[in-house]
N, C-alpha and C positions, 0 to 999 in steps of 0.2 A: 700158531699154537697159543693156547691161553695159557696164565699165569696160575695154578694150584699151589702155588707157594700160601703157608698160612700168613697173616699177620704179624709182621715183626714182634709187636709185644707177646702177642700167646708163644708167639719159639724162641724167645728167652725161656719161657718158664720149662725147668725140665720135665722128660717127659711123663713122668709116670705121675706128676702134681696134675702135668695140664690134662691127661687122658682121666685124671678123677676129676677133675675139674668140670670135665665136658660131658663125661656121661650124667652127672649128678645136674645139673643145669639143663641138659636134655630130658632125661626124665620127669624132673619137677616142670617143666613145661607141658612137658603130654599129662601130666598130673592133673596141672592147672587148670590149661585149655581142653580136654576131654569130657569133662564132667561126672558123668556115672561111671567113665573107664575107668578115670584115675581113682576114683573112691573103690572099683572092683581091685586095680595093680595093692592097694594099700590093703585091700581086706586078705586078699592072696600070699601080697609077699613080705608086708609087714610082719614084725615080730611078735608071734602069740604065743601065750604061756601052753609051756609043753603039755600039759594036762586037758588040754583044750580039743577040739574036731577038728578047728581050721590050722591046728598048728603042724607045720611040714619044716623039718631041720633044714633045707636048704634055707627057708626065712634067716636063721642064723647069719649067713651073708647077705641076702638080699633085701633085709632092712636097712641096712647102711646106704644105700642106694636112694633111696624113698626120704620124703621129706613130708611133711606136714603142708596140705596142699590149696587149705583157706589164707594163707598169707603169706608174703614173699619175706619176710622176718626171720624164719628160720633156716631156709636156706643160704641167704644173703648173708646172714651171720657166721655157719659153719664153712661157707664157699671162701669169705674173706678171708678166715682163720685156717683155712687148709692153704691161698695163696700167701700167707705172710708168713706162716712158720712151713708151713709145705716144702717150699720151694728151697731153703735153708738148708733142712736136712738131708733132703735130697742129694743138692749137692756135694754134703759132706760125708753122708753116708755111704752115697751111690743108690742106683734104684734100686737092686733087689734087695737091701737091707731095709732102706726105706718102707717099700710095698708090703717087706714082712712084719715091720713093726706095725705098720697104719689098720694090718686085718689083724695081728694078734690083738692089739686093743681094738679095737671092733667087736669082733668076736667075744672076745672076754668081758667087753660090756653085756655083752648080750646073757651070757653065762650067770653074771651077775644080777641082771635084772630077771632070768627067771630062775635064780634062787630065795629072790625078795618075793615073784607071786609067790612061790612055793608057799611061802611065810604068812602072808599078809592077805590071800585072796578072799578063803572063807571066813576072816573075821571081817572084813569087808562085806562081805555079803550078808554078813549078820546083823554089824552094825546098820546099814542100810535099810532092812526090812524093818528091823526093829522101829527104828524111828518113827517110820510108816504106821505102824501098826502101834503106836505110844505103847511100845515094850522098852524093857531092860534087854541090854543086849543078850545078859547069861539066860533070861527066859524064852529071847528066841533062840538063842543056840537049844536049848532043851526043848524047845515046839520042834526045830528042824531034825533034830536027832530024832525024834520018837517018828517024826512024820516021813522020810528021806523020800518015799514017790511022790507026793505030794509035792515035795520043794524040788525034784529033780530036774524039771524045766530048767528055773531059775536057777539052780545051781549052774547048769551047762553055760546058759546065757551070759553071766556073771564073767566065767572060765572063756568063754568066746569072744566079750567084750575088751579085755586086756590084750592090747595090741603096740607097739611101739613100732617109732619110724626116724630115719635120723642117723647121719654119723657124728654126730656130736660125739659119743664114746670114743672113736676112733680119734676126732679132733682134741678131744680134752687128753690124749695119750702123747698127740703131735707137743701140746704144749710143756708136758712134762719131758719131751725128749730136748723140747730147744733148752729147758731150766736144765737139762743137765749137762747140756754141750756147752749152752754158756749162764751158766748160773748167774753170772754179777752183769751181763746185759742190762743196762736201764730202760725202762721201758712204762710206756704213758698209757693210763686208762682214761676211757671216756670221761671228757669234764670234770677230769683229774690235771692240774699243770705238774706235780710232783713227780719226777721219778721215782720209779719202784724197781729193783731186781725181780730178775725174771725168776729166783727161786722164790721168791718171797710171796711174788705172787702168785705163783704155781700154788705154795702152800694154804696162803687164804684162798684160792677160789676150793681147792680140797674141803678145809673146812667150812667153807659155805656151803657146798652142796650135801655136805655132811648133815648138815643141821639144820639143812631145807627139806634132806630124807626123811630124816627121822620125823621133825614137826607137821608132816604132811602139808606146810606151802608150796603153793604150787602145783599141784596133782597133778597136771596136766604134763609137767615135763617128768623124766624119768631118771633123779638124781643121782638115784642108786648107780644106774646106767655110766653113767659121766664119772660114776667112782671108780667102777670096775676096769674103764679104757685109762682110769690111773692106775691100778692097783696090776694090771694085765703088763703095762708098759712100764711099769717101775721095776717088775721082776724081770722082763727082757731087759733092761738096761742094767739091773745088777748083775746081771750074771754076762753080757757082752763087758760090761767094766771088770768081772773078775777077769774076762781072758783077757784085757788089755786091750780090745775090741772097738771100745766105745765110736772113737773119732774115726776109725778107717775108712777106708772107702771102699773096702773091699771086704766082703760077705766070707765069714770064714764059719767052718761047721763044725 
């Protein structure tokens, strides 16, 4: 009889870190190595603003799944950070607490980021043609309004374009749960030797992504997003800390 026993190190990790672990790492693989697949899984089940044709609310979940499929950077970062503090709460929380924090922030990043297209999309698109066209942004907004069939492509295309992928949201909620199971954890950043508390730093990366949002550094990545899987999991955790809830291990309703 052969041996289907996993590897020692992955059955330490409990279960419900290693089984996100392993779909997310599977997936970005067929991502990877597929080519025009993986670019089809991302155009389908990434995260498009509601407003949009490609957008289908199952995405809601199914972005957290998906990862950015030109470089192993993004996943490699949120995989690590899901094994480091992952595995942690896991244990202290138990699985089904866990799984339910890791999709409520997920989720509620996602909620958040398409509250920000809501905001932001068609001045975006204004700003954009304008430029093109050596306008002021307020005089294309006044070409687009008098014109609306005329810019309707573009409009659509713009609304179709905003797509996110990533559990980063869900991962930046994992870090806020470890700062609050153990706040005065010291703990080392890159080519940092200082210790820093794990609240401290929970709170600077907050307002970093804060102020990466707003400035628009960065476009690329979706700050807002990473705000929301704090602001999603800050409110599950105050209200498990009013019932007294927080540390248990046991899921209570």
């Amino acid at each position: 009889m052969s041996n289907t026993r996993m590897p020692a190190w992955l059955e330490q990790i409990p279960p419900v870190t290693r089984n996100l672990l392993i779909i997310n790492v599977l997936i970005w693989l067929v991502e990877f190595c597929s080519g025009r697949f993986g670019e089809t899984l991302i155009n389908t089940l990434g995260l498009h603003f509601w407003g949009a044709d490609k957008f289908n609310p199952v995405q809601i979940l199914t972005y957290m799944f998906l990862h950015d499929n030109h470089t192993i950077l993004h996943i490699a970062f949120n995989m690590f950070t899901l094994w480091m503090f992952g595995r942690i709460l896991e244990r202290v929380w138990g699985s089904r607490r866990f799984i339910v924090f890791y999709f409520v922030c997920g989720i509620g990043a996602a909620l958040v980021q398409e509250c920000v297209w809501q905001m932001t999309w068609h001045q975006e698109y204004i700003d954009g043609i304008a430029a093109l066209n050596g306008l002021t942004p307020e005089a294309m907004a006044d070409a687009v309004a008098r014109n609306q069939s005329y810019f309707q492509s573009g409009l659509e295309g713009m609304k179709n374009a905003l797509v996110t992928v990533g559990a980063s949201g869900a991962i930046f909620g994992l870090l806020l749960g470890f700062a609050f199971v153990f706040p005065d954890m010291p703990m080392y950043l890159f080519f940092i030797p200082v210790p820093i508390k794990a609240k401290y730093m929970v709170i600077g990366y907050g307002i970093m992504e804060f102020f990466l949002g707003v400035s628009g550094r960065q476009a690329s990545v979706a700050h807002f997003a990473h705000l929301g899987g704090l602001i999603f999991g800050l409110i599950l955790l105050l209200y498990w800390r009013h019932k007294g809830t927080l540390r248990g291990n046991n899921f209570f309703y």
